[in-house]
C-alpha angles and dihedrals in degrees: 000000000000126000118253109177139019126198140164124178132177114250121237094247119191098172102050132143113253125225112061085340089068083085107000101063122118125311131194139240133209119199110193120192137193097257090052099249098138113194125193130217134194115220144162135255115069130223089340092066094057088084097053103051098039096049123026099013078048084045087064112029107052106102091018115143115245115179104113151049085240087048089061098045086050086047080049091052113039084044085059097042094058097039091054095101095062099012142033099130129009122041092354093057087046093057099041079051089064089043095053096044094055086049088050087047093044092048090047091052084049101059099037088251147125115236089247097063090045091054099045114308131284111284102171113044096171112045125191116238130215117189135225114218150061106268098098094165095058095048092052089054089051084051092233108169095239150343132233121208135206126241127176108178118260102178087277141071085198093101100041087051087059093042085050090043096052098040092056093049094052100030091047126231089282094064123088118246114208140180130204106185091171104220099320112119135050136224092282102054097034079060089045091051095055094055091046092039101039094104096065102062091239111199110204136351110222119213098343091170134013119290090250086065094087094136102041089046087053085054099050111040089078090054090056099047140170085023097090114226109222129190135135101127098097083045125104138205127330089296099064094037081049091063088035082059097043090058099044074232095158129027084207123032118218108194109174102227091210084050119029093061100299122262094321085061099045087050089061104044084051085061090058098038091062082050083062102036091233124130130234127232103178115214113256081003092160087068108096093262103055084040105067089048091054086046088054108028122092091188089054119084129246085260143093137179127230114187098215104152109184141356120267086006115153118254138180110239105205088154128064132191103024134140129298128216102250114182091345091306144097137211136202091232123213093266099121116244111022093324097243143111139218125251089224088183095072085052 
């Protein structure tokens, strides 16, 4: 089959995030053939990326052959290739996620397949969940295997020691206890953390620093442990896991598959990942996207996050028909391509 039309547009979101995500949240791509398979994609950018997918990644893809795994890897590369003046990482690797993430969904339609299947097999049908957010007492009841918290610093560790405190009494001591600080704190204080937070088991500790501090993270992660440091979302692409690797800068890598250059991307950074003998926790693994690469992936972990926040929040359903949370896992389901529909009605 050969692809006849490419187009990403911004959904019309109620429920997002302020702050860069007020108009640089996800978008979505539509990937149209000849033989009228359409596949969609979720990528990254915002309303910046819309430029770039509809006109020079358009540009090169109409009339491209897609009928193979090998023929999605050529569109990857040829799409990076030609975006390298102005991308390769940031917003342009946002929006070439969302694209190969729609050829990946079309192919799988094709062939009557999950992703999963198409890059390996599924190795792991039933995938443990952890879940983001505050609400300790609903994701017990759901049975997810742990909770991460967010911290920023506010000049004390007196209320993540609460947070922590709270989350290991209703969780269990089973449960993993997490943080994302998201870039908040510094050396100092990440050491500072582990000793007030030490008798907690804390798991990981997410983006302690900036993602330019490859060498200082690769000298702190020993003085944390065993908490284990974990990063990767703000990341983009082999090249900046390979540097990642290089500096033992994460005991834990976090691509975003919608972010990082889509599944084809991910692939190859597990690749690397198994070079380094470092596992892979992709962010917001436990969306369809990041799913069927930790399905399929050897080098990913049995786990997968879900950002719920709270319960009876309200939330913006762009996506139909994707997986539930039975017994604390998930599971990528039978349906071909990722499993999942579009809300046509936030377009």
């Amino acid at each position: 089959m050969q692809i006849e039309s490419v187009k990403a547009v911004y959904p019309n979101y109620e429920n997002v995030v302020s702050s860069w995500r007020t108009h640089l949240w996800q978008i979505v791509v539509e990937v149209r053939t000849n033989i009228g398979i359409v596949g969609y994609g979720y990528g990254g950018g915002g309303l910046a990326s819309l430029p770039i997918v509809n006109g020079h990644f358009r540009e090169l893809l109409v009339g491209a052959e897609l009928n193979s795994p090998e023929d999605v890897y050529g569109i990857w590369d040829r799409l990076y290739y030609e975006s390298l003046p102005y991308g390769r990482k940031g917003i342009a690797m946002m929006a070439l996620s969302g694209v190969d993430l729609a050829l990946w969904d079309a192919l799988g339609k094709a062939e009557g397949k999950p992703v999963a299947e198409l890059i390996g097999g599924v190795r792991k049908d039933r995938i443990e969940v952890y879940a983001t957010g505050p609400d300790s007492e609903w994701y017990a009841e759901l049975g997810v295997s742990g909770q991460k918290l967010t911290h920023r610093w506010n000049g004390t560790t007196d209320d993540a020691v609460e947070s922590a405190e709270k989350a290991r009494e209703v969780m269990g001591d089973e449960a993993k206890v997490m943080f994302d600080v998201y870039m908040s704190w510094d050396s100092e204080m990440t050491v500072r953390m582990a000793r007030d937070l030490a008798d907690f088991d804390i798991y990981w500790f997410e983006d302690v620093l900036t993602p330019d501090d490859i060498r200082e993270l690769g000298e702190l992660r020993p003085k944390v442990s065993p908490i284990n440091l974990a990063g990767g979302e703000h990341e983009f692409g082999v090249a900046g896991f390979r540097e990642i690797g290089e500096h033992r800068a994460y005991d834990i890598w976090q691509p975003d598959i919608t972010w990082c250059g889509g599944i084809t991307a991910g692939l190859r950074i597990c690749k690397l990942a198994e070079e380094y003998a470092v596992p892979v926790v992709p962010h917001r693994g436990g969306e369809v996207w990041g799913l069927h690469l930790i399905a399929a992936g050897d080098a990913c972990d049995d786990l997968a996050e879900l950002v719920m926040g709270a319960r009876g929040a309200d939330k913006d359903d762009l996506w139909v028909g994707g997986p539930e949370i039975e017994g604390g896992k998930l599971s990528i389901g039978d349906g071909s391509g990722f499993g999942v529909g579009l809300n046509e009605g936030m377009l």
